[in-house]
C-alpha positions as CSV (number, residue, x, y, z in Angstrom):
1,X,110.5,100.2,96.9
2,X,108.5,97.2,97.8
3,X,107.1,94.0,95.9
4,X,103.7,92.8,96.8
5,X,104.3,89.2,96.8
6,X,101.8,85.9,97.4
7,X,104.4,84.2,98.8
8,X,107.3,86.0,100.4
9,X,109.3,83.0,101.1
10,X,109.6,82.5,97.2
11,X,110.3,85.5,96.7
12,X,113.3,85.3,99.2
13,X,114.3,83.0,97.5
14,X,114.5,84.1,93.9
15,X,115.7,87.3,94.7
16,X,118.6,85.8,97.3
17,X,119.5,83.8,94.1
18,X,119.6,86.5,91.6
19,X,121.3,89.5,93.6
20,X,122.8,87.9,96.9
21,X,120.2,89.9,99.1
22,X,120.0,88.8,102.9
23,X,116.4,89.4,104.9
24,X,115.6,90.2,108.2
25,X,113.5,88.4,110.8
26,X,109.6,89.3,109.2
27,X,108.8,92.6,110.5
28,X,105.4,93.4,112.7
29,X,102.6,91.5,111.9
30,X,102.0,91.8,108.4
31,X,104.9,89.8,107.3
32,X,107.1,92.5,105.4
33,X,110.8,91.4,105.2
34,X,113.5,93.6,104.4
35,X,116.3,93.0,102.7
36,X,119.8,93.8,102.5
37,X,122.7,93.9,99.9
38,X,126.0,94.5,102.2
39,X,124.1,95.1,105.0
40,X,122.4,98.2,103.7
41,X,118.8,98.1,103.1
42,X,117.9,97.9,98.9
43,X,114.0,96.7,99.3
44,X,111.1,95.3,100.9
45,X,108.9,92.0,100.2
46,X,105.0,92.5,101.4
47,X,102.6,89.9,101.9
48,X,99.6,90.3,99.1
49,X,96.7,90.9,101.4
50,X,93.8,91.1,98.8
51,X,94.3,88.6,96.1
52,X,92.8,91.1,93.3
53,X,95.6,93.1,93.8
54,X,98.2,93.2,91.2
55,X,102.0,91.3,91.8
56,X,104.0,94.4,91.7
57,X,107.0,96.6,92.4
58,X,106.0,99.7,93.9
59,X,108.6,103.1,93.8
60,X,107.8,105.1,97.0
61,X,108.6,109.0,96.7
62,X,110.1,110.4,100.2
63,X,108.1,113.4,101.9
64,X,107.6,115.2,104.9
65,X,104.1,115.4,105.0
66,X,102.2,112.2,102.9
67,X,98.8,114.2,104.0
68,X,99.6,117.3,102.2
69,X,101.6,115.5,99.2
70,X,98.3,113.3,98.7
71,X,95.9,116.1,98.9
72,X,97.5,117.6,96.2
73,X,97.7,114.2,94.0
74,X,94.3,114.9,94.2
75,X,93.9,118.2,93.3
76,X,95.7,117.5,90.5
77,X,93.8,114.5,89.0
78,X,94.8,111.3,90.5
79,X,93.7,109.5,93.1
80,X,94.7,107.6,96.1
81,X,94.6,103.7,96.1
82,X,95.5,103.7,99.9
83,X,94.7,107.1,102.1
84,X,98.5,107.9,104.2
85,X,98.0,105.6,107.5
86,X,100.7,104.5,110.0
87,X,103.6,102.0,108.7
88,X,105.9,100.8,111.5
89,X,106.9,97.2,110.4
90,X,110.2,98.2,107.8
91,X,111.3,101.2,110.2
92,X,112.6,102.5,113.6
93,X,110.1,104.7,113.5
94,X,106.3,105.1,113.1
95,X,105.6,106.9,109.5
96,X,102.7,107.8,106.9
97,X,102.6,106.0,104.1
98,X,100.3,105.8,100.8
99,X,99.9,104.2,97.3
100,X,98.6,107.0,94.8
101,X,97.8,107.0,90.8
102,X,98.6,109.5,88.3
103,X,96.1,110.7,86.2
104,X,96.9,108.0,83.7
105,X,96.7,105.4,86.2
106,X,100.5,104.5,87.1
107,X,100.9,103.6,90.8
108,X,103.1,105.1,93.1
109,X,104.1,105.1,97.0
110,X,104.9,107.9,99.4
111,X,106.6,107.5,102.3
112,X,107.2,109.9,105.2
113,X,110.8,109.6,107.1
114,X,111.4,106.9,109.4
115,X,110.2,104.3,107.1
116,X,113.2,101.9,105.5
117,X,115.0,104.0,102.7
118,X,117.8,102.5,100.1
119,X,120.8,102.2,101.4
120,X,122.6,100.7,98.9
121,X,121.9,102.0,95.4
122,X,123.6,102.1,92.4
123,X,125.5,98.6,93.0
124,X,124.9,95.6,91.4
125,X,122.2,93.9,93.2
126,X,120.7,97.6,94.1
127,X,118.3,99.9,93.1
128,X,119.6,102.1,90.0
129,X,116.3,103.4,88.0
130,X,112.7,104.0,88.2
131,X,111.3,104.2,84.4
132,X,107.7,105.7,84.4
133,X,105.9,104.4,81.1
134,X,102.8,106.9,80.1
135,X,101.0,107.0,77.4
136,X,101.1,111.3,77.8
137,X,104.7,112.0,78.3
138,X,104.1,115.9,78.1
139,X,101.2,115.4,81.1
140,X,103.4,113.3,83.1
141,X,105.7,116.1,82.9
142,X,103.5,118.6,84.2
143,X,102.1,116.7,86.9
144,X,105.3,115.4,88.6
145,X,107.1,118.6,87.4
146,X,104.0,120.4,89.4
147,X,103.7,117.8,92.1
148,X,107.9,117.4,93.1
149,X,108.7,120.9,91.6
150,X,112.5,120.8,92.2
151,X,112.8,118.0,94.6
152,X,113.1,115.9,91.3
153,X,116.8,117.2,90.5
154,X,118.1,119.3,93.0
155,X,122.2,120.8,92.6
156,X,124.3,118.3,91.3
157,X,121.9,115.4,92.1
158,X,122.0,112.4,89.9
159,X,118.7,111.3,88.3
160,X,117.2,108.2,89.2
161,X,114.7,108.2,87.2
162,X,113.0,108.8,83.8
163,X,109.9,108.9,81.6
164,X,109.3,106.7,78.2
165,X,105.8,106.4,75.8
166,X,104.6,102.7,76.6
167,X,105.0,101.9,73.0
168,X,108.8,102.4,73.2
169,X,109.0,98.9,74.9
170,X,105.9,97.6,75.7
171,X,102.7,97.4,73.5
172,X,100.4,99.9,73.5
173,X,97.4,98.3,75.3
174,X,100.3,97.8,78.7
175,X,98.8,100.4,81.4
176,X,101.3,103.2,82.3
177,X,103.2,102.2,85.4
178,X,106.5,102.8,86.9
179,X,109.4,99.8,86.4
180,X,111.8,99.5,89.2
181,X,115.8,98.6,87.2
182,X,118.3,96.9,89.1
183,X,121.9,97.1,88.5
184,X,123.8,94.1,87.4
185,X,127.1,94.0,86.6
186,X,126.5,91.5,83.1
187,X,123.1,91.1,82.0
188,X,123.7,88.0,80.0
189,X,124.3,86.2,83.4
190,X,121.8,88.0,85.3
191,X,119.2,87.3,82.8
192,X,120.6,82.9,83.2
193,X,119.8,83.5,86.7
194,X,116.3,84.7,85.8
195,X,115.4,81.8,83.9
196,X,117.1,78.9,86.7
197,X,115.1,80.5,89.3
198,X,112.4,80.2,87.2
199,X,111.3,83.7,86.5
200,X,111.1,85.2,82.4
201,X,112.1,87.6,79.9
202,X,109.0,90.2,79.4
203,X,110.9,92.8,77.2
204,X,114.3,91.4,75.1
205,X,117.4,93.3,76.1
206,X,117.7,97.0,74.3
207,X,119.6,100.0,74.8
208,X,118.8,103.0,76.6
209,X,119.8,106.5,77.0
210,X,120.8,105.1,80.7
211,X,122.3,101.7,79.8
212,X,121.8,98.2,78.8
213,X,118.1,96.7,80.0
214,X,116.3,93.9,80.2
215,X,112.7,93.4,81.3
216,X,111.3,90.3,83.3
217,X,109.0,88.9,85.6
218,X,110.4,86.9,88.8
219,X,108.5,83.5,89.3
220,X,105.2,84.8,90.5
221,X,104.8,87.5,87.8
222,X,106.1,90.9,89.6
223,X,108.2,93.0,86.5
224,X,111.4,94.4,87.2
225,X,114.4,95.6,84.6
226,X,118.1,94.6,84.7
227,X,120.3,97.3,84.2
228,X,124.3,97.1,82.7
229,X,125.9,100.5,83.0
């Protein structure tokens, strides 16, 4: 996952005050930082380069072949933002990589192999859900169901993500998008945090099938979710 920042070096900043993350050196020309929780990767910060854009967190789904996997997004009804083209700043190797809509208009990456991945998930100050709020739960099924097929949960595998009606937290006229959690070990201190470092609470706390969340913005307006387990 990546946020598409204005300003990177705020957002280093709110985010090294709220979860302890380190960065690396800015990657490549465009800026990109990674950063690191334990010295495992947990996300990326990207330099805005269109304005217009949205201030977001983006989920990027792992493949082996972004052409084919964006073909089919197609076929199915959405539509690509960003066609798959060559991403070498956040990894070893160079890598396809593409922004894609659903049908309903949430935005999501893809990422071949050899671009950064988590490494450390499911810790405080990691990656520990992807929420997708549509207004269609029963066609976001079918077209994830359709497009992942049983790459979603294999044997054993623990889900990392899940799928709500907008209405259930957010009102009705918020677009359908994916929201990134991160865990935290107590909300109540996590959410203090949020407000020194000047970001703010978009959703109250509630309680979820999966946990304890909150919903905020950081300090230039990209949403994310707490989550207490």
């Amino acid at each position: 996952m990546d946020a598409q920042l204005p300003d990177v070096a705020a957002g280093r900043r709110f985010y090294g005050g709220l979860f302890g993350w380190a960065f690396d050196a800015p990657a490549g020309p465009s800026g990109a930082v990674l950063a690191r929780l334990g010295g495992e990767p947990v996300a990326a910060l990207v330099p805005k380069t269109d304005g217009r854009m949205p201030t977001v967190w983006t989920v990027y789904f792992a493949t082996a072949d972004a052409g084919a996997l964006a073909a089919r997004i197609e076929a199915r009804g959405g539509q690509l933002v960003t066609a798959p083209h060559p991403a070498t700043d956040l990894g070893a190797h160079p890598a396809l990589t593409a922004l894609a809509a659903d049908p309903q208009g949430a935005v999501f990456g893809l990422r071949e192999p050899g671009a950064a991945g988590f490494g450390g998930r499911r810790v405080p100050g990691g990656f520990a859900w992807a929420e997708l709020y549509t207004r269609d739960t029963e066609a976001a099924d079918a077209f994830y169901g359709d497009l992942f097929h049983a790459a979603l949960f294999g044997p054993g595998a623990a889900p990392d993500f899940g799928r709500a009606a907008v209405t259930e937290v957010f009102p009705a006229e918020m677009p359908p998008h994916f929201l990134v959690h991160f865990r935290v070990a107590d909300r109540a201190a996590a959410l203090e945090r949020v407000a020194r470092l000047g970001g703010r609470v978009q959703a109250p706390p509630f309680e979820a099938s999966y946990g304890r969340v909150a919903v905020v913005t950081d300090d230039q307006g990209a949403s994310f979710a707490l989550l207490e387990r």
